[in-house]
C-alpha positions in Angstrom: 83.0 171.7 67.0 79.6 173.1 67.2 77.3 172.2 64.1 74.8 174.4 62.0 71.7 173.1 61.9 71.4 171.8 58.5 74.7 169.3 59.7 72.9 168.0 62.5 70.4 166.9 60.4 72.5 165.6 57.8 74.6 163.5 60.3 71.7 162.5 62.4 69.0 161.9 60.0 70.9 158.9 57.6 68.9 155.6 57.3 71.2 152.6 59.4 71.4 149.2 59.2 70.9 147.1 62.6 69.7 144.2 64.0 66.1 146.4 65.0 62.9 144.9 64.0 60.6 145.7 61.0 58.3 148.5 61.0 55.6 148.7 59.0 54.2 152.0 58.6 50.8 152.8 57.8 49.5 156.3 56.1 53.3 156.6 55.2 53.2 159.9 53.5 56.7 160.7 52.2 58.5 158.9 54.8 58.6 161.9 57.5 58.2 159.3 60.4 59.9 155.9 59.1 62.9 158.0 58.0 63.4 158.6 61.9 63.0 155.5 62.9 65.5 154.6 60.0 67.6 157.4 61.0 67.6 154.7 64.8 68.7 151.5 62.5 65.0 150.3 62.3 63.8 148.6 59.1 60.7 149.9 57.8 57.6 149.2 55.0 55.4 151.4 53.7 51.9 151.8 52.8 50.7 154.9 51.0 47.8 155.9 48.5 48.9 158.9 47.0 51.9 157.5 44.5 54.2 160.9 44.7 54.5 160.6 48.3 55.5 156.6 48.0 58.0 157.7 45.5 59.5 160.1 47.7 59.5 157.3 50.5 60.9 154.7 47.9 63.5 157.2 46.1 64.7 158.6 49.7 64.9 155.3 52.8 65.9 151.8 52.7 62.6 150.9 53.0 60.2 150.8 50.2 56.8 152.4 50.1 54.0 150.1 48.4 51.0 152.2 46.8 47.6 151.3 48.0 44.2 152.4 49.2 44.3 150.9 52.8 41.5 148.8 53.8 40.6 146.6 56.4 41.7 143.8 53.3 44.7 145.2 52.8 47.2 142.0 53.8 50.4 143.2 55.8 53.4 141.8 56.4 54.3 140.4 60.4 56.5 143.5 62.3 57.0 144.2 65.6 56.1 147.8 65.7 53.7 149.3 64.0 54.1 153.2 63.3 51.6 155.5 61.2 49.4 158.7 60.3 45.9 158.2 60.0 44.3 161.0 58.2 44.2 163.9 59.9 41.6 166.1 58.4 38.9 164.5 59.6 40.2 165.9 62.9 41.5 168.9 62.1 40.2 172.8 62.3 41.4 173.3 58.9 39.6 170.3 57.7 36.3 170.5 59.7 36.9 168.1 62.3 34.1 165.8 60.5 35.3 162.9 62.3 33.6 159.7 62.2 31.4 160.5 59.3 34.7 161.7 57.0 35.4 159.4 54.7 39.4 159.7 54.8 38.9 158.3 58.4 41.6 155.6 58.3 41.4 154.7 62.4 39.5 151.5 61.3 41.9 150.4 59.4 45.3 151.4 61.7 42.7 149.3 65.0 42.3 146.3 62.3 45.7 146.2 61.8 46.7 146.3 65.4 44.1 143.5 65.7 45.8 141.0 62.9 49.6 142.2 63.2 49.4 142.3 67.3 52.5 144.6 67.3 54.7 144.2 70.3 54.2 148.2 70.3 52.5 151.0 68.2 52.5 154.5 67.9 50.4 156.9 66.1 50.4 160.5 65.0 47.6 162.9 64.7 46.4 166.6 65.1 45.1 168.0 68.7 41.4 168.1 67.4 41.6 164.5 68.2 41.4 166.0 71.7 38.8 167.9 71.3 35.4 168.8 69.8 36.7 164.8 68.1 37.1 163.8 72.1 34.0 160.9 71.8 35.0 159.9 68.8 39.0 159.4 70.5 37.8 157.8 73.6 36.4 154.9 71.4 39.5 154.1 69.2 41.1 154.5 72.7 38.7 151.9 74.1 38.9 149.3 70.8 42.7 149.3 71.3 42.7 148.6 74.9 40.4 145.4 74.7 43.5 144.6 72.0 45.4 144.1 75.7 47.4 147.1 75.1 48.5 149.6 77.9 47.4 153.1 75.8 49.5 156.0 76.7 49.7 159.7 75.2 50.8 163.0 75.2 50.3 166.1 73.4 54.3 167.1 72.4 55.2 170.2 70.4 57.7 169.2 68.1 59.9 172.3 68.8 61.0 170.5 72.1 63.0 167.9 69.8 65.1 169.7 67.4 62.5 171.0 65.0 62.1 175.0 64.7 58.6 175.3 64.1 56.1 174.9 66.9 53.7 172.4 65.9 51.7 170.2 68.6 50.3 167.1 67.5 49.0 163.7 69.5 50.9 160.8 69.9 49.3 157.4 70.8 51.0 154.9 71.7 50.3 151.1 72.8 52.4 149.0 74.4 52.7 145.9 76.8 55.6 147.2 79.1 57.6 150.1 80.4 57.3 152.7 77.7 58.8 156.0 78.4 58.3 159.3 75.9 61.0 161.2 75.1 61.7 164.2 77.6 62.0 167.4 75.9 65.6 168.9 74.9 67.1 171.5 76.6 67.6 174.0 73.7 65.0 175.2 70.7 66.5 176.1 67.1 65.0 179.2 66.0 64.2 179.6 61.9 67.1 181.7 61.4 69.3 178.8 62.8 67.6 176.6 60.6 67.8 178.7 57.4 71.1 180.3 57.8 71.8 182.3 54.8 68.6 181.0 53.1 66.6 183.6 54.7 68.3 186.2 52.9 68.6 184.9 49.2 66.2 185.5 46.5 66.9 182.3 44.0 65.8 182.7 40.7 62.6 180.9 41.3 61.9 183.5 43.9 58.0 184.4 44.3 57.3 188.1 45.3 54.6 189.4 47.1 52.9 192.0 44.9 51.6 195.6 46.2 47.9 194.1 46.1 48.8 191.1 47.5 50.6 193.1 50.9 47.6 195.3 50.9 45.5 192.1 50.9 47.7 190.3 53.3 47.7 193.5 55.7 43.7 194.0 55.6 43.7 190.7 56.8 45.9 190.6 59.5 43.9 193.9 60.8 40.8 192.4 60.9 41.8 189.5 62.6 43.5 191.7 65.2 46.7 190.2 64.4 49.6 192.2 66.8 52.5 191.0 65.1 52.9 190.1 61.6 52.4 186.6 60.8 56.0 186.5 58.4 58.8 183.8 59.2 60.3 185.7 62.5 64.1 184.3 62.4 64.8 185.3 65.8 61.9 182.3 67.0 60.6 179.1 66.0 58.3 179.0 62.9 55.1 178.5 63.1 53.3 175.6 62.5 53.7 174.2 58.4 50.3 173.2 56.6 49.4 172.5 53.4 47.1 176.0 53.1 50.1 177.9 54.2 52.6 176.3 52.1 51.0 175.4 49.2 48.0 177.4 48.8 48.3 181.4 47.9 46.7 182.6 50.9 46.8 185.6 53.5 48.3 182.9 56.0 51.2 181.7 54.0 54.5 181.4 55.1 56.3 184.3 53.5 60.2 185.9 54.7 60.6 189.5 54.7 63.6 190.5 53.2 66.2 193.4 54.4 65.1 195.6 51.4 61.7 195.0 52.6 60.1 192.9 49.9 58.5 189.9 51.2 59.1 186.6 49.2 57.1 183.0 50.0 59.4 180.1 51.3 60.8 177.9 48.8 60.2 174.2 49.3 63.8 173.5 50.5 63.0 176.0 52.9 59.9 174.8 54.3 61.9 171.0 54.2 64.9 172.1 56.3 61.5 174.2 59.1 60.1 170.7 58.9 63.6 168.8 59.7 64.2 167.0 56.5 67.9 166.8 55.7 69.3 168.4 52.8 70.1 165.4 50.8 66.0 164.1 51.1 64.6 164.6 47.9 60.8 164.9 47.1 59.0 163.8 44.0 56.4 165.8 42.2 55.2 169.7 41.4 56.0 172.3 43.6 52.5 171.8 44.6 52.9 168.3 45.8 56.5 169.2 47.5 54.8 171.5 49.7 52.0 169.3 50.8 54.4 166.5 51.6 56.1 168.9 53.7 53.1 170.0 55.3 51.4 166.8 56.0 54.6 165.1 57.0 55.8 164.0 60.4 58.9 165.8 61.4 61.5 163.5 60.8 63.7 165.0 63.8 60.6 164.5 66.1 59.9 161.2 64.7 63.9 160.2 65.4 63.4 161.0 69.1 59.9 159.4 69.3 62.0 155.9 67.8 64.8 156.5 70.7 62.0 155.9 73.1 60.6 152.9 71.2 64.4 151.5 71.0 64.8 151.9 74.9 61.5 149.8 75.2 62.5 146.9 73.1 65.9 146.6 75.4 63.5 145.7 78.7 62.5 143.0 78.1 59.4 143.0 81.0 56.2 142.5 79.6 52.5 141.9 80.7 49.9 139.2 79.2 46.7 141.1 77.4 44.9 139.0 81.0 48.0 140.5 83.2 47.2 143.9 81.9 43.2 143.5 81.7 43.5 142.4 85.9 46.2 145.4 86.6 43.7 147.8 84.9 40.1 146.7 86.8 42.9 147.1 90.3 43.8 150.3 89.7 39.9 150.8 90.5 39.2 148.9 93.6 43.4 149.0 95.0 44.3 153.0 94.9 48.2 152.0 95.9 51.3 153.7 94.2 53.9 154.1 96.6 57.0 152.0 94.7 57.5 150.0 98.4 54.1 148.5 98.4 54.2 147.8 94.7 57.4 145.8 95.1 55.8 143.8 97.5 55.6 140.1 96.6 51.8 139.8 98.4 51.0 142.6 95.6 52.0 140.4 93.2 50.2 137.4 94.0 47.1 139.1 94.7 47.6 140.5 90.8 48.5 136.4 89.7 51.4 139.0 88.3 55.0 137.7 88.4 57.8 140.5 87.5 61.6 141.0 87.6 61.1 144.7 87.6 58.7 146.3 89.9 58.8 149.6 88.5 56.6 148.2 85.8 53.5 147.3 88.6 54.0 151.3 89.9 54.3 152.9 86.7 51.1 150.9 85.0 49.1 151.0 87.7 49.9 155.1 87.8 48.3 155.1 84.2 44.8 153.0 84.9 45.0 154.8 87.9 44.9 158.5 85.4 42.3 156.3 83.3 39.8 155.9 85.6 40.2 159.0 87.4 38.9 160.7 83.7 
């Protein structure tokens, strides 16, 4: 029987019980990420500063969400993994990529904890900017968390390649001490028609209008910025990417549906819940105002489900490196340029490493990363 896709996130996206390890989950927001992990029958713990979004967290997973203004005192409790969001605005074009000198940088404190917790694994979420003109700024949070003796991997994913209909790239960092393997991509991409279904085409009473002046201010805007098609919420293709300006804020940008009678209406939060891949039964606590924001900031709980399939997969192999085993595999990637699988398998490798492994694959495919490190 096929399933719409508000039932695949309603039978995928429930919080389980297992035999997992804790998480504790830093820069929680309102549980977008732990309730994915959840969703893989991982425990998790929060830490948030803004006390709606721990109340959403709290009222909505198994897991409870403590309020608090992280610091570098903050005491945590011992997990396994550690998952989170650092601030992103520091990083981000909307938020002027201030970096370093922002003071809602919370990297200090997500490196500090990886320091005192010493995770078998973590994994972080944050926007491309981080990539970019933020690139110096990167390399050094990079470089803090690999004298930690972590192997640091990451990739730039668009969350519309795991079940989420809106195109939204963001960074995730991950550190680890094994074989880690990111998700690959799904084969199919839900378009915002499939994810609103009749939605679309209602107008609730708490519907909100576009007025004349506001279409003739929406359309000046769109002309000068040479905007070809219409930025409304196309049904036929993935949305685009969910902020807090276009969700929250009355703006040119904001996310709006055109209607068959050809009014244009803004998305109601349910709506931009079900675009971000919260299930139906996830309820949010606050104004409208702080619904949408949540929304916006939050990881993609669909995205964040496949993300905590990887990290499942890793805790089953049970190879793992020393912090020294790693540190000696990374300075021989320099000076011993060999990947071939045959050679790596090779018990004089090994002993030239001081490295001892059941699974070779782990030599080839770690060695293949320093190698990409030093070839940057």
């Amino acid at each position: 029987m096929i399933q719409t896709y508000s039932e695949l996130l309603n039978n995928t996206l429930i919080p389980r019980s297992s035999e997992l390890p804790r998480v504790v989950d830093l820069f929680a927001g309102c549980g977008g990420l732990a309730l994915g992990f959840e969703a893989q029958g991982f425990e998790t713990t929060g830490y948030e500063m803004d006390a709606k979004c721990s109340a959403t967290y709290s009222k909505n997973l198994r897991g409870k969400c403590e309020t608090v203004t992280l610091t570098t005192e903050t005491i945590l409790p011992a997990a396994k993994i550690l998952i989170g969001g650092p601030p992103c605005q520091p990083f981000s074009v909307i938020g002027n990529q201030n970096g370093l000198n922002d003071a809602r940088n919370g990297f200090p404190v997500f490196v500090h904890a990886v320091k005192t917790l010493n995770p078998d694994l973590f994994l972080f979420e944050n926007v491309r900017g981080l990539l970019y003109r933020s690139k110096p700024y990167f390399d050094k949070v990079l470089a803090s968390l690999k004298e930690l003796g972590y192997v640091i991997e990451y990739q730039l994913v668009n969350a519309v390649d795991y079940d989420v209909p809106q195109r939204r790239e963001r960074l995730i960092v991950v550190g680890h001490r094994g074989l880690f393997k990111f998700p690959k991509p799904r084969t199919t991409r839900f378009s915002a028609g499939q994810a609103l279904g009749r939605m679309a085409t209602e107008t609730p009473p708490e519907s909100r209008f576009l007025t004349k002046s506001m279409d003739e201010y929406v359309a000046r805007y769109e002309a000068a910025s040479c905007c070809i098609t219409p930025r409304d919420l196309h049904l036929d293709e993935p949305a685009r990417t969910l902020t807090c300006r276009n969700l929250a804020g009355a703006t040119s940008d904001m996310h709006r549906i055109k209607l068959p009678d050809g009014r244009r209406r803004r998305i109601l939060p349910r709506e931009a819940a079900r675009l971000q891949s919260f299930p139906d039964w996830f309820e949010f606590h606050g104004t409208e105002t702080d619904v949408f924001n949540q929304i916006g900031n939050a990881v993609p709980p669909m995205l964040a489900y496949h993300l905590a399939s990887a990290v499942r997969e890793y805790l089953n192999s049970h190879e793992r490196l020393t912090p020294s085993e790693i540190y000696t595999l990374r300075w021989k990637a320099l000076s011993w340029p060999i990947r071939e699988p045959e050679i790596m398998a090779q018990a004089a490798y090994n002993r030239e490493l001081g490295i001892i492994v059941r699974e070779p694959e782990i030599l080839e495919r770690l060695h293949g990363v320093f190698e990409a490190d030093w070839a940057k």
